[in-house]
C-alpha positions in Angstrom: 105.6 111.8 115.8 105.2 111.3 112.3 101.7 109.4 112.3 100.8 112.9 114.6 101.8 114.7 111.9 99.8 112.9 109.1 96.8 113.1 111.2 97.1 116.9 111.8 97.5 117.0 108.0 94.3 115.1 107.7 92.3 117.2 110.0 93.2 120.2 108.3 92.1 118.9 105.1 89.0 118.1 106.7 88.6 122.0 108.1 89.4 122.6 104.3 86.8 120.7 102.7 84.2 122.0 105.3 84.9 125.8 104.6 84.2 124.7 100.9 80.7 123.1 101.5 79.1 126.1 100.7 80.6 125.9 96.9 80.0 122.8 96.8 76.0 123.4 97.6 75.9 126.4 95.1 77.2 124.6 92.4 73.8 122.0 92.6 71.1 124.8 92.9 72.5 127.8 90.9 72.9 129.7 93.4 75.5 132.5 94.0 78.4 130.9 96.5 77.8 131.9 100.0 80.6 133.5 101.2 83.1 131.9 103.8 82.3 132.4 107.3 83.9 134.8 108.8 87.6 134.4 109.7 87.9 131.2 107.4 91.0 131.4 105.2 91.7 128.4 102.6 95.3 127.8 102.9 97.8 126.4 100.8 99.6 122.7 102.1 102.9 123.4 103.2 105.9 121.6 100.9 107.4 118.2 102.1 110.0 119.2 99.6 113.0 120.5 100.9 116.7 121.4 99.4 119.8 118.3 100.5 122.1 120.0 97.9 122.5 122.8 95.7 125.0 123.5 93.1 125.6 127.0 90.9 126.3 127.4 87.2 129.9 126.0 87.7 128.1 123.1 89.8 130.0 123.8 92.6 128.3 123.0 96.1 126.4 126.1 96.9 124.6 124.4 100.5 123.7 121.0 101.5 125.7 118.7 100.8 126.2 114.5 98.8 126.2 113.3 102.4 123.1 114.6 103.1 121.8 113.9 99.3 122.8 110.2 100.0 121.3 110.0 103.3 117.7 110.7 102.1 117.9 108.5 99.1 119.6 105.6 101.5 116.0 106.1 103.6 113.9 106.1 100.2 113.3 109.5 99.7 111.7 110.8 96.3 114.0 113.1 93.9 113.1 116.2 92.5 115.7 118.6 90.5 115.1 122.3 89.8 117.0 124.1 87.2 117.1 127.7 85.8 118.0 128.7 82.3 117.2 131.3 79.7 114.8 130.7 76.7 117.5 131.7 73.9 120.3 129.8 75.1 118.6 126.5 75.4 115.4 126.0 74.2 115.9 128.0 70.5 119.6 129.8 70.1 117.9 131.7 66.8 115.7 133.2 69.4 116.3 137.3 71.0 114.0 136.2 74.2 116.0 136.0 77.2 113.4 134.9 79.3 114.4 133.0 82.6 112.4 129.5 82.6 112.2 127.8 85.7 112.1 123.7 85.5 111.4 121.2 88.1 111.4 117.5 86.6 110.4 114.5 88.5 113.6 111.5 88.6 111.1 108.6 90.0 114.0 106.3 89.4 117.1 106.9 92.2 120.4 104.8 92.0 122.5 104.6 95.3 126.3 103.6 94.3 128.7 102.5 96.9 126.0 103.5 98.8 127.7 107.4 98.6 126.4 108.5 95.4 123.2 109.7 93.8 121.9 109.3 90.4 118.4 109.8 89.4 116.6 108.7 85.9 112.9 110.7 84.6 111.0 107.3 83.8 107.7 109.0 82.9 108.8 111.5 80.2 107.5 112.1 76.2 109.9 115.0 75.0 108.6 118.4 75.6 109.0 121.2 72.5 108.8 124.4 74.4 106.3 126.3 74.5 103.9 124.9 72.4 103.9 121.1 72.7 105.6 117.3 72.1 108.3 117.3 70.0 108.7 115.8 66.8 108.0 111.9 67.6 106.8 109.8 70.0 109.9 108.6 72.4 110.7 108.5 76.1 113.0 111.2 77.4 115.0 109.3 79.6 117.0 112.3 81.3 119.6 111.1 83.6 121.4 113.2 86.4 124.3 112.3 88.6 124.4 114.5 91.9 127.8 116.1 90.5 125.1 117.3 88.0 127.0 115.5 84.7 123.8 114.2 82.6 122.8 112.3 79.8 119.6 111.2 77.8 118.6 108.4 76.3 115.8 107.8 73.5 114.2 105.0 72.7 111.5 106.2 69.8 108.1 104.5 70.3 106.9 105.1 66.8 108.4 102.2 65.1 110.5 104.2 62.4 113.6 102.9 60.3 116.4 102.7 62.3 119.5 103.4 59.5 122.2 104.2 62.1 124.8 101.5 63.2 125.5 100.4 67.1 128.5 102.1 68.9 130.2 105.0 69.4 128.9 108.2 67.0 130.4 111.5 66.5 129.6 114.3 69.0 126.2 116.9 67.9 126.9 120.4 66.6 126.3 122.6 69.7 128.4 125.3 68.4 125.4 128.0 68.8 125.2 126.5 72.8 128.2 126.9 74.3 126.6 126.3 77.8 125.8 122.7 76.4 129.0 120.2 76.7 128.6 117.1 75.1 131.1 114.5 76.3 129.9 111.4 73.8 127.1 109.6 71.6 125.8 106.3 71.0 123.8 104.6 68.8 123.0 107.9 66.4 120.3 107.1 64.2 119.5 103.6 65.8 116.1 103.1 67.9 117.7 104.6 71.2 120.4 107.0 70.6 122.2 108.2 73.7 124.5 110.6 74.8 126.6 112.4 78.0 126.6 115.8 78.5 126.3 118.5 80.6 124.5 121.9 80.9 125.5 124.6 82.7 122.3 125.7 84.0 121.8 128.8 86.2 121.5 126.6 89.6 120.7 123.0 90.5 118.3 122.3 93.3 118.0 118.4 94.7 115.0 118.2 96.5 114.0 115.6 98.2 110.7 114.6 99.6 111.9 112.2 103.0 109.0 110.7 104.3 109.2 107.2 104.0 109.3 104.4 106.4 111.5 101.6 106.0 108.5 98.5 107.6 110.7 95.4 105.8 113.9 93.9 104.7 114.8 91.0 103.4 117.9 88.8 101.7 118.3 87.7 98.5 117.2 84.0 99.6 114.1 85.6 101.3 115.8 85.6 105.3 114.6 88.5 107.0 116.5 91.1 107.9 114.6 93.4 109.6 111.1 94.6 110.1 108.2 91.9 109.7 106.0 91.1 106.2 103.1 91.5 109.0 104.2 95.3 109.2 104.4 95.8 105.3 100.9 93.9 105.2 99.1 95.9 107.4 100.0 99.7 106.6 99.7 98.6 102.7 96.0 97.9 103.6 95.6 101.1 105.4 96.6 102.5 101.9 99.8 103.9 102.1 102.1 103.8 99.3 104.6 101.5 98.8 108.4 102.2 97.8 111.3 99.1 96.8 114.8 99.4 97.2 116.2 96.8 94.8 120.0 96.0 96.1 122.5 95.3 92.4 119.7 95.0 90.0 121.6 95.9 87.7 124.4 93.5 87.9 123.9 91.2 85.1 124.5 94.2 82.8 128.2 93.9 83.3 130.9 91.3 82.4 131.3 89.8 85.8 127.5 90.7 87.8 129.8 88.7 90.7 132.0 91.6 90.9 129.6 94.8 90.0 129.6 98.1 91.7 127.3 98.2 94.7 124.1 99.8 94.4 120.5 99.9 95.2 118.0 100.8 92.6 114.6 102.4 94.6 110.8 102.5 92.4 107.4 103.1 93.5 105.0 100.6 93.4 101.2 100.9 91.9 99.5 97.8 92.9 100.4 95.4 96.0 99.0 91.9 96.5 99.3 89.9 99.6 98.6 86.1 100.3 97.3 86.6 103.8 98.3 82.3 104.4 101.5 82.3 102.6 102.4 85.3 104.0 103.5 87.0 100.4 103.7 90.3 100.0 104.2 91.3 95.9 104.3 94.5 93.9 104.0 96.1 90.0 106.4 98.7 89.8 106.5 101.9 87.5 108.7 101.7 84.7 112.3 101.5 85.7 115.2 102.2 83.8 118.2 100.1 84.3 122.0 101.3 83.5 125.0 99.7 84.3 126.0 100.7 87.4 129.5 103.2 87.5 130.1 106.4 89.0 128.7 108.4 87.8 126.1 106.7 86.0 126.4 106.8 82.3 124.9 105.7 79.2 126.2 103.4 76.8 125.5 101.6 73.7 123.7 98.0 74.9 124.3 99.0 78.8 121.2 100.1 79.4 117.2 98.9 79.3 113.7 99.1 80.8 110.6 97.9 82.1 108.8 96.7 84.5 109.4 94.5 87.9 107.3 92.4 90.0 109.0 92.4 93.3 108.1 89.7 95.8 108.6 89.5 99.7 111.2 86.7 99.3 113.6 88.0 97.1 112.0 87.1 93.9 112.0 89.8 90.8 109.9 89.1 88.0 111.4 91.2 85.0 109.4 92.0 81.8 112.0 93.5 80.1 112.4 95.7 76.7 115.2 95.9 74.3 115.3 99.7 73.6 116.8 99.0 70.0 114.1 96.1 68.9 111.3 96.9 71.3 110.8 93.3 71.6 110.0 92.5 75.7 111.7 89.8 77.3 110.8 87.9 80.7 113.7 86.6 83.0 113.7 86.6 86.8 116.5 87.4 89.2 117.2 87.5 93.0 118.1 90.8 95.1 118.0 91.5 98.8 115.2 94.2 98.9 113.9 96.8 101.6 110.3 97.6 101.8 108.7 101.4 102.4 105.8 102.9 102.7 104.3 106.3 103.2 
């Protein structure tokens, strides 16, 4: 049913492109664009987005539900939160404009816990100064959400500046002129990566989720299979579909005892995908992934959290090339992890 789908999706694409030959043709001679035939329409693609939870301004569940929120993210799904809030009550208090702003940010990063709760980490972000532009210097905006809708950022600073501040905990931000803003701690103030927990009271919370991925492989932490076949994964990767890890404890060394860490399974894209057609090795570069140690909900702390990049490997393998957010100095190490395999 689903491969139906896709190939309906395709074929209307194609009717799409066809109606806009005659654009296409104007634009190389100078012409005036012929008009459409008759009775063509050019039609917007439906959303594969749709809502597993929503929370009001007191966060309370509105519709949908964790269950559900959990379910998709257990099959892979993609995470995408919308939020509401005004322009003088968040983005400059000195401000009169009340204008509602309407936000949907992209959490590529997704954290299953006790395989029952939801977290969900922006991995791609440079802080945003609204309206205009970037803020002051150049960082990552590591935005954090847990599906209760507590939150947190964390700030590594990419510009190399003096750090001056000292590790541990630091004394909580004046937010006396945003009352909707509740600040619950800070770490590591004026260091390379400051970090804090908070929450907003935004108008509404929306968790979309986009569920379209196919589970093809799974495997053990000592490479047995567990399901699916690395033939499978092989095959629709070079029919170019994407490819999607779930990463089961990665984060476990970033406790005291990784032997007794909470449960969880830490799910990335992948960019490119390599496979040794004798060996039969299937191996991946994921996007950036932030790694926090895992609790419910997910916080951050001073020196409990990192990122970078993994190469994940059909056996069980993860190659880690790791940065210290403090020092930005990478590190390499390598680790084991049962891991499931998707594609879309």
């Amino acid at each position: 049913m689903k491969n139906e789908r896709r190939r309906f999706l395709q074929q209307t694409g194609t009717v799409a492109l066809a109606a806009l030959s005659p654009l296409a043709a104007a634009g190389k001679d100078g012409q005036s664009p012929a008009a459409p035939a008759s009775g063509t329409r050019i039609e917007g693609g439906k959303s594969n987005w749709r809502n597993a939870l929503v929370l009001d301004h007191e966060r309370q569940v509105v519709s949908g539900s964790t269950a559900a929120l959990a379910a998709a993210i257990r099959r892979g799904a993609d995470l995408r939160i919308y939020t509401e809030f005004r322009h003088n009550e968040h983005i400059d208090t000195k401000s009169t404009n009340r204008e509602l702003i309407k936000e949907v940010a992209d959490f590529r990063i997704t954290y299953l816990l006790e395989d029952r709760w939801v977290a969900g980490v922006i991995n791609l972000r440079q802080p945003i100064e609204l309206p205009s532009g970037f803020g002051p210097r150049p960082s990552m905006s590591f935005f954090l959400y847990n599906q209760n809708a507590d939150q947190a950022i964390a700030r590594p600073y990419l510009d190399g500046g003096p750090a001056t501040g000292q590790m541990g905990p630091a004394p909580l931000d004046d937010h006396s002129d945003m009352p909707k803003y509740h600040q619950s701690d800070a770490w590591d103030k004026d260091t390379n990566a400051p970090s804090s927990n908070f929450a907003y009271d935004f108008e509404i919370y929306k968790f979309m989720v986009c569920d379209d991925w196919q589970e093809v492989y799974a495997c053990a932490a000592d490479g047995k299979v567990l399901s699916g076949s690395i033939e499978a994964l092989a095959k629709e990767f070079a029919q170019g579909r994407e490819v999607k890890v779930g990463i089961g404890g990665l984060c476990a060394d970033m406790t005291a005892d990784a032997a007794h860490a909470l449960p969880h399974e830490v799910f990335v894209q992948c960019g490119s995908c390599y496979y040794y057609t004798e060996r039969k090795q299937f191996m991946a570069a994921s996007q950036p992934v932030v790694r926090v140690r895992p609790a419910i909900p997910l916080r951050y702390k001073s020196k409990e959290w990192d990122f970078g990049w993994l190469m994940p490997r059909s056996d069980g393998h993860v190659a880690r090339w790791l940065l210290d957010p403090y020092t930005l100095k990478f590190n390499r190490s390598e680790s084991r992890h049962a891991i499931r395999w998707f594609v879309r």
